[in-house]
C-alpha positions as CSV (number, residue, x, y, z in Angstrom):
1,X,-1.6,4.6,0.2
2,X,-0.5,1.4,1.8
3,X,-0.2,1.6,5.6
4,X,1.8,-1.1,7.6
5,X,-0.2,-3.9,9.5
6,X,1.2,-1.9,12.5
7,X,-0.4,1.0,11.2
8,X,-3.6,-0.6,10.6
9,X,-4.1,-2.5,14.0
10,X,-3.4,0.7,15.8
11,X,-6.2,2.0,14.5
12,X,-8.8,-0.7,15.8
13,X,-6.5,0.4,19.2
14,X,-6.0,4.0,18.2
15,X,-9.4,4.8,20.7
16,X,-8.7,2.7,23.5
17,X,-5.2,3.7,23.9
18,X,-6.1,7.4,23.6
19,X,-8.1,6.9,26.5
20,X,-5.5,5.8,28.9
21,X,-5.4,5.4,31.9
22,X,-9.1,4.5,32.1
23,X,-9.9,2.0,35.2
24,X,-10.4,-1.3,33.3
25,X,-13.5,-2.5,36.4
26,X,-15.1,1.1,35.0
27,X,-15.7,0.1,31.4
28,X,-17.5,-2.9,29.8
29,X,-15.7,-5.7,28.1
30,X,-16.1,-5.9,24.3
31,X,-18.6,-9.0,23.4
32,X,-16.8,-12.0,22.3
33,X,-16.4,-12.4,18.6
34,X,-15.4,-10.5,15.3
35,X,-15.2,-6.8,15.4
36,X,-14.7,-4.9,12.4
37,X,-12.9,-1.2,12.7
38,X,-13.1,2.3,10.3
39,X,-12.2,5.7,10.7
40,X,-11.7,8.2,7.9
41,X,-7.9,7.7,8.2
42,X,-8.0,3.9,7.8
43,X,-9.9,1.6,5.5
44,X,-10.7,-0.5,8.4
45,X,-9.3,-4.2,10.2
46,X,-11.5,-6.6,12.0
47,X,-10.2,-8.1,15.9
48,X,-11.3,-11.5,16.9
49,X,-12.0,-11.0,20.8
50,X,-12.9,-13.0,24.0
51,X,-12.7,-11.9,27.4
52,X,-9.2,-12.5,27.8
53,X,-8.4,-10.1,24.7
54,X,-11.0,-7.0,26.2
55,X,-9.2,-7.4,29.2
56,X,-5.6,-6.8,28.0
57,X,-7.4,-4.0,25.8
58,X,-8.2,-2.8,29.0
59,X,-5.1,-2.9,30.6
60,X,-3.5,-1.3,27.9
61,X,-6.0,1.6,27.9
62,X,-4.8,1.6,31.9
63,X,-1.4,3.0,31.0
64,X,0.4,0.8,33.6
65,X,2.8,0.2,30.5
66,X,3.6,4.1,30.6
67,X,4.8,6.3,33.1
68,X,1.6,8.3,33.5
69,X,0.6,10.2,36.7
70,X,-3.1,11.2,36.7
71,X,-4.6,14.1,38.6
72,X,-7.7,13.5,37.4
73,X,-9.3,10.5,35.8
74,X,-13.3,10.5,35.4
75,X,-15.9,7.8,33.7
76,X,-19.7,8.9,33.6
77,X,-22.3,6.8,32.5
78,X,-24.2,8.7,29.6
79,X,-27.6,7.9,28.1
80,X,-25.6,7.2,25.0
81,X,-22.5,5.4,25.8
82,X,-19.4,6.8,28.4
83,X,-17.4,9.9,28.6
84,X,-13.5,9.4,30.1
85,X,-11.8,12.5,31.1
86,X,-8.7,13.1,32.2
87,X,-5.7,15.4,33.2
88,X,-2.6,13.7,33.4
89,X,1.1,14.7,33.6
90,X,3.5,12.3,31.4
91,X,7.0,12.4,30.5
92,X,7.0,16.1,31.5
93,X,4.2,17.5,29.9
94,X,0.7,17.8,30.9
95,X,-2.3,16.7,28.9
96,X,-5.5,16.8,29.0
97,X,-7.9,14.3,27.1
98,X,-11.8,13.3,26.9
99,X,-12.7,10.3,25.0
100,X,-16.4,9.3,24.2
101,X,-17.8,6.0,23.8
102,X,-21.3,6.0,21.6
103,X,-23.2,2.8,21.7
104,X,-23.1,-0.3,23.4
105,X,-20.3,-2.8,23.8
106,X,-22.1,-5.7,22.5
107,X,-22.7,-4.6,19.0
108,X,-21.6,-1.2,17.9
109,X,-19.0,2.1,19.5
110,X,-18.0,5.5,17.8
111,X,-15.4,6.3,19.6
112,X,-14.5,9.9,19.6
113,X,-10.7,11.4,21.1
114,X,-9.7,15.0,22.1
115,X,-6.4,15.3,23.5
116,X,-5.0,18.7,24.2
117,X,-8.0,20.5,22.0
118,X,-6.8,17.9,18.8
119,X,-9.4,15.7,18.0
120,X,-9.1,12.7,15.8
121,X,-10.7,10.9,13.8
122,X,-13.7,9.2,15.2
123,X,-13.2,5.3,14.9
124,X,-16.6,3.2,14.0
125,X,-16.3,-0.4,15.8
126,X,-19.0,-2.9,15.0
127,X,-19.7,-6.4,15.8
128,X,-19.9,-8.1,13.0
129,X,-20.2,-12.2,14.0
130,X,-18.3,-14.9,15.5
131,X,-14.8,-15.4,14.6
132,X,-14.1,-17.6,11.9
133,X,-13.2,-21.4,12.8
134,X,-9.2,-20.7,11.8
135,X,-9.3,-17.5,13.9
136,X,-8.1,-17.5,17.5
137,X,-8.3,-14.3,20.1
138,X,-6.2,-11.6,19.3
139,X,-5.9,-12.5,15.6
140,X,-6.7,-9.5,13.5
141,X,-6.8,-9.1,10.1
142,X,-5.3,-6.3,7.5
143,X,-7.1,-4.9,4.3
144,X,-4.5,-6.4,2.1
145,X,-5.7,-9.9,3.7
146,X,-2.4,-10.5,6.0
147,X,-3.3,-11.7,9.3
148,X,-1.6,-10.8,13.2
149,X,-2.5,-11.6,16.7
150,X,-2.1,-8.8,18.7
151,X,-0.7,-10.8,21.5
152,X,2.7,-11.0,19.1
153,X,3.0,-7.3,19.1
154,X,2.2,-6.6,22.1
155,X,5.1,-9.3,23.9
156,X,2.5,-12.3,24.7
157,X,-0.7,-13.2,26.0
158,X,-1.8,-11.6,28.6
159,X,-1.5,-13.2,32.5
């Protein structure tokens, strides 16, 4: 089935959106570099990131874009990785969400979402290199071989 490049990024962001609002000072930044991206529903993308790029993907995973009030938002430290939880009220409805990171941030994450009881599909992120010469942050590319930069579908660069 052929998914829209849309589709596709949002699955490399699928996990760290679905952990909104986490505090972005809470979490580690992604290494620098080319990170590739599966899950059982996608047949995977790879992001080209720098500091600048972890950042926004941790601004985003903030929710300041979306009018989310939080009762509760928790990070722990796990011998593994990071759990998130979180209880939150947004656009009249309350939801409740944990998110856990497996692995490190330098070379490898599962990333595994429950929201409401659903969970989905755990999302496999590995480091795979630097980015290739042509690439700049925020570029990703698409199984069919097309190429983004995030930054474009997300309005700009971040500030």
């Amino acid at each position: 089935m052929l998914r829209t490049p849309v589709a596709l990024c949002g699955g490399l962001l699928l996990a760290m959106i679905a952990a909104a609002p986490v505090l972005a000072d809470e979490l580690p930044l992604l290494k620098p570099g080319l990170w590739e991206s599966k899950s059982t529903e996608t047949s995977g993308s790879r992001l080209c990131t720098d500091a600048t790029v972890s950042k926004k993907m941790m601004e985003m995973m903030t929710g300041d874009f979306l009018p989310i009030k939080c009762a509760k938002r928790e990070i722990r430290k796990t011998a593994d990785g990071y759990i998130y939880e979180k209880q939150c009220e947004a656009f009249g409805q309350s939801l409740s969400s944990q998110v856990e990171f497996i692995g490190d941030f330098n070379s490898s994450l599962t990333v595994k979402a429950t929201v409401d009881g659903v969970t989905s599909p755990s999302m496999e992120i590995k480091w795979v290199g630097s980015c290739p010469a042509d690439w700049k942050p925020g570029d990703t590319s698409m199984p069919d071989g097309s190429k983004l930069n995030m930054f474009n579908m997300f309005n700009g660069p971040p500030k």
